[in-house]
C-alpha positions in Angstrom: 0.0 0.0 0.0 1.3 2.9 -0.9 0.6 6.9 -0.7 1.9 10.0 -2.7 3.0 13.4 -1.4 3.7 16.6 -4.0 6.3 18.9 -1.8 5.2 19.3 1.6 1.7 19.3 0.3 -1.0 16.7 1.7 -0.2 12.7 1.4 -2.7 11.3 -0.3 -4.8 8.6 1.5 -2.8 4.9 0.8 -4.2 3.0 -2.0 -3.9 -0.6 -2.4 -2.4 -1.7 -5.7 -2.6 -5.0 -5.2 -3.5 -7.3 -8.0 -2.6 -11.2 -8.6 -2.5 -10.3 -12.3 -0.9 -7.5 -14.3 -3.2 -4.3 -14.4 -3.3 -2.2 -17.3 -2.2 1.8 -16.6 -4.8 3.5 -14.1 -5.1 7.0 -13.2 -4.4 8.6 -10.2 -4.9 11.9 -9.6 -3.1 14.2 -6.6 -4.7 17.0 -5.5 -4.5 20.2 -7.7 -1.3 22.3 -6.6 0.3 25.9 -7.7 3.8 24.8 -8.9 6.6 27.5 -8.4 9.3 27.3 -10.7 12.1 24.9 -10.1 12.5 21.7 -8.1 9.7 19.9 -6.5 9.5 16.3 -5.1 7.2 13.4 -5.5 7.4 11.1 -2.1 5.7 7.8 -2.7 5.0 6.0 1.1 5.0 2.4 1.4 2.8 1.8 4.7 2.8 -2.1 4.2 1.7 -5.1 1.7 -1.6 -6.7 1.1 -1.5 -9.8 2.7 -2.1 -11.8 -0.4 1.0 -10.4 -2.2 4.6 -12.0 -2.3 6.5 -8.5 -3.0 6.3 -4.9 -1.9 6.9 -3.2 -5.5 5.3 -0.1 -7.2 5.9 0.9 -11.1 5.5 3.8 -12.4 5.3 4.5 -16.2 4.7 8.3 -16.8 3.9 11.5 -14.6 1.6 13.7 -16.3 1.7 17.7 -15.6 -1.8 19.6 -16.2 -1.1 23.2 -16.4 -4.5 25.1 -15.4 
């Protein structure tokens, strides 16, 4: 289970990813944020397994910026 954090903004709530079989992409969205120019960082939180997994592991294909 795992939860996301932009900067020292809000974490999200922990999502559980778990899946016995590959999952095709999903969404997930952070909450909406005013970016300043520069650095920022992206924490990802592990806070534990599903019971019925074998592995503690997260991939991550793409980041997609919005502006707004």
């Amino acid at each position: 289970m795992f939860s996301f954090q932009l900067d020292d903004g809000p974490a999200s709530a922990a999502i559980d990813l778990f899946d016995p079989k590959l999952q095709p992409r999903m969404l997930f969205k952070l909450k909406p944020a005013k970016l300043t120019q520069g650095k920022h960082l992206l924490k990802i939180r592990y806070h534990g397994k599903n019971p019925n997994s074998s592995n503690s592991l997260i991939g991550i294909d793409c980041l997609e910026l919005k502006k707004r």
